[in-house]
C-alpha positions as CSV (number, residue, x, y, z in Angstrom):
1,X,0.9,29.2,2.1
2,X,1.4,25.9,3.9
3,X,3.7,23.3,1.4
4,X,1.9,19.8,2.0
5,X,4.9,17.4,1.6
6,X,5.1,15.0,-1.6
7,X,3.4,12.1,0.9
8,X,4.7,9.4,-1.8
9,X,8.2,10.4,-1.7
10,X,8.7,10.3,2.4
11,X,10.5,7.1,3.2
12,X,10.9,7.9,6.7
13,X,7.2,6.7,7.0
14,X,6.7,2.9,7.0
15,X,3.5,2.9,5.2
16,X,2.8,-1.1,4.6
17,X,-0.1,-2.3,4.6
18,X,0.4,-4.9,7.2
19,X,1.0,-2.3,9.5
20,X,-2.6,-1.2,9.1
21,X,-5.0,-3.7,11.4
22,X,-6.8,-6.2,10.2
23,X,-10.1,-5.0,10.7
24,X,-9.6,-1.7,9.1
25,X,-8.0,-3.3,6.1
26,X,-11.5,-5.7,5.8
27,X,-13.0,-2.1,5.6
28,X,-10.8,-1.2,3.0
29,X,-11.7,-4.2,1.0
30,X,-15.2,-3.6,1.6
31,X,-15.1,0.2,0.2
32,X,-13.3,-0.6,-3.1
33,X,-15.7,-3.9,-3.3
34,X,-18.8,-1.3,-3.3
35,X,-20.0,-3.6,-0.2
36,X,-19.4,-0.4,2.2
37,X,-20.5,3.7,1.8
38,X,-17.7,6.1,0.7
39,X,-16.8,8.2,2.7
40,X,-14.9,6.8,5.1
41,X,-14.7,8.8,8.3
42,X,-11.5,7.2,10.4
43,X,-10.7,8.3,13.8
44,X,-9.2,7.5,17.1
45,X,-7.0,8.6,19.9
46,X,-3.4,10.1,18.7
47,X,-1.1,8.0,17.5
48,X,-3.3,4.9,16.7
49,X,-2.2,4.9,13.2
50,X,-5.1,6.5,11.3
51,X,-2.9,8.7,9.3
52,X,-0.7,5.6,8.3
53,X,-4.0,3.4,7.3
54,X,-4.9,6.4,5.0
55,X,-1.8,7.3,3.3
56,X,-1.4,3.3,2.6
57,X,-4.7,3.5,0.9
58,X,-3.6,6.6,-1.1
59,X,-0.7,5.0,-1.7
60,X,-2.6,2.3,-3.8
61,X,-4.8,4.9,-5.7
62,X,-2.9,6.6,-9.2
63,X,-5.0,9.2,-9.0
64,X,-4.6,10.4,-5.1
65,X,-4.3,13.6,-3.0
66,X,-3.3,13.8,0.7
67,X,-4.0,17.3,2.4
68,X,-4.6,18.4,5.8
69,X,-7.1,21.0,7.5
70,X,-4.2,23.8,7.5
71,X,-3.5,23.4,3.9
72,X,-6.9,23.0,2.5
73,X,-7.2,26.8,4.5
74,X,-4.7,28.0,2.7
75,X,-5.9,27.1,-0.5
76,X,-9.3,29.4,0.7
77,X,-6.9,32.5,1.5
78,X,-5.2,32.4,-1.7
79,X,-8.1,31.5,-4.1
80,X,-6.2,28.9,-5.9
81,X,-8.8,27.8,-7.8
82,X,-5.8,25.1,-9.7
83,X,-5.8,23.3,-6.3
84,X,-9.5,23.1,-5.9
85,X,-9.7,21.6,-9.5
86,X,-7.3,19.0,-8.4
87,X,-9.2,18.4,-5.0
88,X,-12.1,17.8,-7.9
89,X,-11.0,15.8,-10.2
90,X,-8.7,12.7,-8.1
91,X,-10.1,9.8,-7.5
92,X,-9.3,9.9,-3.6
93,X,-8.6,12.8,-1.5
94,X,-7.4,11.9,2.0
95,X,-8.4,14.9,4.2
96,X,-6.1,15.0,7.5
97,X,-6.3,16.6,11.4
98,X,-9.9,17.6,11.2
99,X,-10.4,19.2,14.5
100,X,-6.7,18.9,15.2
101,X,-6.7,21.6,16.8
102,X,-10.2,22.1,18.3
103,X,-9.8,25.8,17.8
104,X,-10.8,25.8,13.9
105,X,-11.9,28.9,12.4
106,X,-14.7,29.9,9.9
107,X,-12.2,29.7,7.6
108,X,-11.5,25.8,8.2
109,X,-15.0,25.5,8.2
110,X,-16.0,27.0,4.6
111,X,-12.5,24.9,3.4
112,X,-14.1,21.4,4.5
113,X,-17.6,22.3,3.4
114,X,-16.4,23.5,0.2
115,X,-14.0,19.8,0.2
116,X,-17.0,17.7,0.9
117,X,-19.6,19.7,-1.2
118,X,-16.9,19.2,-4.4
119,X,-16.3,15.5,-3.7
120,X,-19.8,14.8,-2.9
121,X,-21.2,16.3,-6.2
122,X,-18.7,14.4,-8.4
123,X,-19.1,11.0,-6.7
124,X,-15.8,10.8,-5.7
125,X,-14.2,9.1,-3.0
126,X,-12.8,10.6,0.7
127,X,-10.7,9.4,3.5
128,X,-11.7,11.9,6.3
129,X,-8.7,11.6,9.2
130,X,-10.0,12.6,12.7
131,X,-9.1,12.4,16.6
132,X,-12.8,13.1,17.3
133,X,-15.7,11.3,17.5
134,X,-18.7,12.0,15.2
135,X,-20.4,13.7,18.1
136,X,-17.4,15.9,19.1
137,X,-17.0,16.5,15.3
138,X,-20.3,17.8,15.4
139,X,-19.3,19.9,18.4
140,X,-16.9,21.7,17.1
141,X,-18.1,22.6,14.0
142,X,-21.9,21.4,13.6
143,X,-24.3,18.7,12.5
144,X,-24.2,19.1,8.9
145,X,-20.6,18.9,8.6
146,X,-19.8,15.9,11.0
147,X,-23.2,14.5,8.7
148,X,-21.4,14.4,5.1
149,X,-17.8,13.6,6.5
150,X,-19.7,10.9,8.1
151,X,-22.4,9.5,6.0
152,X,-20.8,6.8,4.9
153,X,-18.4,4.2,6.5
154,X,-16.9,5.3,9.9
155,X,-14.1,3.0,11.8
156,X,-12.6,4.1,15.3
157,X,-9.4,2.6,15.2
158,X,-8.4,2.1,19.2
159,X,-5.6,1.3,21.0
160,X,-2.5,2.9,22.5
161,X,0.2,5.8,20.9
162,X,1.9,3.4,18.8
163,X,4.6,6.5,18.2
164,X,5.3,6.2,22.3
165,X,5.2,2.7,22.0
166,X,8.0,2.6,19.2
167,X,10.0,4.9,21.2
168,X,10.1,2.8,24.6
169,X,10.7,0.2,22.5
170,X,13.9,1.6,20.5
171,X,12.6,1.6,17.7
């Protein structure tokens, strides 16, 4: 089984909130207001910072959980029902790399519809972290999926790698 790091406790990761843009943080503002739909579907090219903008809105929720695709998978294989519960019961659940890989299984399939069905029925909150499109989301794995990750708020954040940016830059 994949071992999700303890997001909170990796300081190698700037994770400010003025790092996030402007626009997205307005969206922000707007979901916690109740002005905007949860969930919020985020996505963009790689390295735009949409992993960053989530994990700084986790950060800021008590009761959060970041997992990826790969992870939430694994928790299917090995029937951990413990992890589900939690997945249940927080107040946010960030899920990252949906479509990462654009080769996902069944099995990725009946972990994110089993993700959004639970978060759905309780009325709880999602960050749903993509570098697809609604469209290709649909693609990949079909209509009804890409429609509850998506029925809410979506934001396409744009823009260059900021990772390749950082490194020609020396930072």
């Amino acid at each position: 089984m994949t071992k999700e790091p303890n997001v909170r406790a990796i300081k190698e990761i700037p994770r400010r909130l003025d790092l996030v843009a402007l626009e997205l943080r307005r969206v922000f503002r707007g979901l916690v207001s109740g002005e905007l739909r949860w969930p919020l579907y985020l996505w963009g090219r790689v390295g735009t910072g949409k992993t960053l903008a989530a994990l700084c809105l986790h950060d800021h929720v008590p009761e959060a959980r970041y997992v990826t695709v790969e992870r939430l998978a694994d928790t299917v294989v090995a029937k951990d029902e413990g992890e589900w519960g939690r997945l249940r019961e927080h107040r946010l659940v960030v899920l990252d790399e949906l479509g990462a890989r654009q080769r996902d299984t069944d099995l990725h399939y009946t972990a994110i519809q089993r993700l959004a069905d639970i978060r759905e029925c309780r009325n709880r909150v999602a960050v749903y972290v993509s570098n697809l499109s609604v469209a290709k989301l649909a693609a990949l794995y079909d209509d009804r999926i890409a429609s509850r990750l998506s029925c809410g708020t979506r934001f396409e954040l744009k823009g260059d790698d900021r990772r390749r940016l950082s490194i020609q830059d020396g930072r």
